[in-house]
PASE-353676 format. One record per residue: x, y, z of N, C-alpha, C, O in turn. Coordinates in steps of 0.001 Angstrom, whole numbers, plus 524288, in hexadecimal, padded with zeros to 5 digits. Layout:
BEGIN
XYZXYZXYZXYZ ...
//
This chain:
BEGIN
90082E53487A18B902EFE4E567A0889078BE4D927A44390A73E51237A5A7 90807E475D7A61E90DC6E48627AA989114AE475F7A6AD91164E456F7A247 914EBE49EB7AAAD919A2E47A47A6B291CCFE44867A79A91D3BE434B7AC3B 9202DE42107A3E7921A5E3CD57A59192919E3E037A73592BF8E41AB7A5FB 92A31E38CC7AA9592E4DE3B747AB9493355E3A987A7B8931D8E37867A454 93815E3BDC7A6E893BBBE3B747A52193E76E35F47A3389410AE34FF79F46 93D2EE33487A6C693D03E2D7F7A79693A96E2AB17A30C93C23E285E79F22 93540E2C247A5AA93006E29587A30B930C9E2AEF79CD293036E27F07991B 93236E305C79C9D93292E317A796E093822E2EB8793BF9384BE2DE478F03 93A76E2E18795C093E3EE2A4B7941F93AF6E247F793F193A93E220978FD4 93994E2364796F293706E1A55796C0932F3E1BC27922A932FEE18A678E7E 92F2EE204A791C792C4AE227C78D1F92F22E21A37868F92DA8E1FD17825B 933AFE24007889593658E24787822D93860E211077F689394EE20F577AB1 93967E1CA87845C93C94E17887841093767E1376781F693825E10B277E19 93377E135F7841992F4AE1044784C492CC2E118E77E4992A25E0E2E77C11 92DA6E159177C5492AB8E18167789492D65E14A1771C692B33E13A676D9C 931FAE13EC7736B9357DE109576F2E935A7E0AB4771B493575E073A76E63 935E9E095C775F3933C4E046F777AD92F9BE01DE7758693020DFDA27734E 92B96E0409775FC92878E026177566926FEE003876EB29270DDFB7D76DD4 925F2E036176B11925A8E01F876704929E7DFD6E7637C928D4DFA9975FC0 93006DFE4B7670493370DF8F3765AD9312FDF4427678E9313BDF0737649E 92DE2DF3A376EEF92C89DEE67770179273DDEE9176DCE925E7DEA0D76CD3 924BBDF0EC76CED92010DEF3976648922BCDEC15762039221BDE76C76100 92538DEED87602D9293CDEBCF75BE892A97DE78A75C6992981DE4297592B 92D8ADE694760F892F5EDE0CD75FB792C18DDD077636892D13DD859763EA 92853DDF83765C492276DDADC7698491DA7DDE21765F291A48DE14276757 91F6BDDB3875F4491A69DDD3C75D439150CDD9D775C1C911F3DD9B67586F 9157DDD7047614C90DB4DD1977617890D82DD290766989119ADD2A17691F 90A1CDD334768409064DDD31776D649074CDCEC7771819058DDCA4C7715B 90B2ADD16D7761B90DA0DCBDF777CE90773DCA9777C0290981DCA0E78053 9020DDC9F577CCF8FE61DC9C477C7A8FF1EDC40877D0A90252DC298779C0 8FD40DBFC3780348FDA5DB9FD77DC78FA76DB95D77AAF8F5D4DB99977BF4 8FC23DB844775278F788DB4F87724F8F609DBA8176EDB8F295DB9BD76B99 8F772DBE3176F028F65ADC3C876B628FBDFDC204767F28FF87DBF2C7693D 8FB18DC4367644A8FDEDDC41B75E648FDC3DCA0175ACD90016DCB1D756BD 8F9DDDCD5F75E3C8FA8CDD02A75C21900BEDD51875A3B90546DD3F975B62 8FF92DD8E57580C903C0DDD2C7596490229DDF1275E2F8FDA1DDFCB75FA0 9089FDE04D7620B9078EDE55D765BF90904DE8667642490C83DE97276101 90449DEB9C767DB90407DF0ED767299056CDF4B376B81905DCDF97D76B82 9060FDF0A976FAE906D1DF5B2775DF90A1CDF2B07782190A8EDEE1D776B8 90DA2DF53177CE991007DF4737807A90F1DDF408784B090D86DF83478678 90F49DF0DF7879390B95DEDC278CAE910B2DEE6979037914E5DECB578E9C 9102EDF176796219136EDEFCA798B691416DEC5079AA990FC2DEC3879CC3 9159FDE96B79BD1914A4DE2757A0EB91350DE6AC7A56890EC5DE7A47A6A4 9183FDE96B7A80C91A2CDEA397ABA99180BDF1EE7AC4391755DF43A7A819 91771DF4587B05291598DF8257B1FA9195DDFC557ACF091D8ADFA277ABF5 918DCE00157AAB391B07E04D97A8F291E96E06867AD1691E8EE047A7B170 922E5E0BBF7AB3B923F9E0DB67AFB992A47E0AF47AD2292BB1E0ACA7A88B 92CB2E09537B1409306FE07457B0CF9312BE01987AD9C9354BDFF2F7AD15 92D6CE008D7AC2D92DA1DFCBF7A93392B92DFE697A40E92B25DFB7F7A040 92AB1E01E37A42B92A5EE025779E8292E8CE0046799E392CF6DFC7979768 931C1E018F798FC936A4DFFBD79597937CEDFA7F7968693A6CDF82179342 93657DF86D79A4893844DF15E79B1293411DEF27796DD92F61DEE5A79796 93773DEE4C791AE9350CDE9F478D6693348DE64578FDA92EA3DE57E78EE5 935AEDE2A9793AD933F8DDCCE795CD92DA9DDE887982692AA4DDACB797E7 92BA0DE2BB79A00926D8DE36579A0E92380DE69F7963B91FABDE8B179845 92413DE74D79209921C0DE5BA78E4491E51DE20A78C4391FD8DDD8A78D00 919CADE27B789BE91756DDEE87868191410DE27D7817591118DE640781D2 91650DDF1977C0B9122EDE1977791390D82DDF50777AA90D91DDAC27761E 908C5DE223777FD902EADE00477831900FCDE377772459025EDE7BF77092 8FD94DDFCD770658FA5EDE32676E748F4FADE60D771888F3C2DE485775ED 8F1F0DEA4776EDF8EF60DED69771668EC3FDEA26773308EB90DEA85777EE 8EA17DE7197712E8E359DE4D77742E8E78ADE2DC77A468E62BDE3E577EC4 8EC4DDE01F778F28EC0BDDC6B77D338F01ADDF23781B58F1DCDDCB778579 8F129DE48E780858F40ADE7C1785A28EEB9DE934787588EDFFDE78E78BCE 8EA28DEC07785368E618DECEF7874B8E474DE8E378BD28E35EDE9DA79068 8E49EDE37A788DA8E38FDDF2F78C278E65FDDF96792418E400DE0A47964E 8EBDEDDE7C791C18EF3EDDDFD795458EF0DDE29D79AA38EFE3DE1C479F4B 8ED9ADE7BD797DF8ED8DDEC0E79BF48E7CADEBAD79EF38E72CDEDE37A32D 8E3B0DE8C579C838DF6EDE9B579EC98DE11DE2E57A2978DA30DE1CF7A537 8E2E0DDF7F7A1768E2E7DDA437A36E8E6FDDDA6A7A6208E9B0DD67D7A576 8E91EDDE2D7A9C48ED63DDBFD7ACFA8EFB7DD8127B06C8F42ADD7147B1F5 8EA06DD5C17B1408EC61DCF707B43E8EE38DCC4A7AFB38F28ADCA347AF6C 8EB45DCC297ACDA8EBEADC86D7A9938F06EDC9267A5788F1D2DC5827A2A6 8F352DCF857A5398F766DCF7A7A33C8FD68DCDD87A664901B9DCC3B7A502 8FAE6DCF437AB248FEFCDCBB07B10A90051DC6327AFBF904BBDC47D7AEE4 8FC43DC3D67AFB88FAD7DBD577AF068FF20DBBBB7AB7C90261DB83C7AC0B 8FE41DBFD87A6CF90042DBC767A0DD9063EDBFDE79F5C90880DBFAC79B1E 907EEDC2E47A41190D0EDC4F37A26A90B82DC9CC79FFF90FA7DCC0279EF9 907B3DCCA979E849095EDD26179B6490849DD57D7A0769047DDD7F079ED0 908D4DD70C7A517908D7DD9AD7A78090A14DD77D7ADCE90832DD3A37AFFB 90DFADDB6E7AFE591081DD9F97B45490CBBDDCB07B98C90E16DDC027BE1C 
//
């Protein structure tokens, strides 16, 4: 297994309580036209250093992050992915 660096394990630990607060308070599928609950965390923007930037964030529910990762133009088009 690699290991991760010192860094990374820090944006890890941070990201790990992040995450379940922006569930909490983006709890419907910002999805246009979905209503459902989210359930996952969608980056807009590449991982890495952007990880922790909330403003790229989106919460999806499962069917429609599935959607978004396997439609990348079309998540370009409509704003969920940079």
């Amino acid at each position: 297994m690699r290991k991760v660096s010192k860094k990374q394990a820090e944006i890890n630990m941070i990201y790990s309580k992040l995450g379940p607060e922006f569930l909490h308070l983006h709890d419907v599928c910002e999805f246009p036209g979905c209503n459902a609950p989210s359930e996952q965390i969608h980056h807009k923007l590449k991982r890495g250093i952007n990880t922790l930037n909330v403003e790229s964030l989106c919460a999806l529910c499962a069917e429609h992050h599935a959607f978004v990762e396997s439609h990348k133009n079309w998540a370009r088009e409509n704003g969920l992915m940079d």
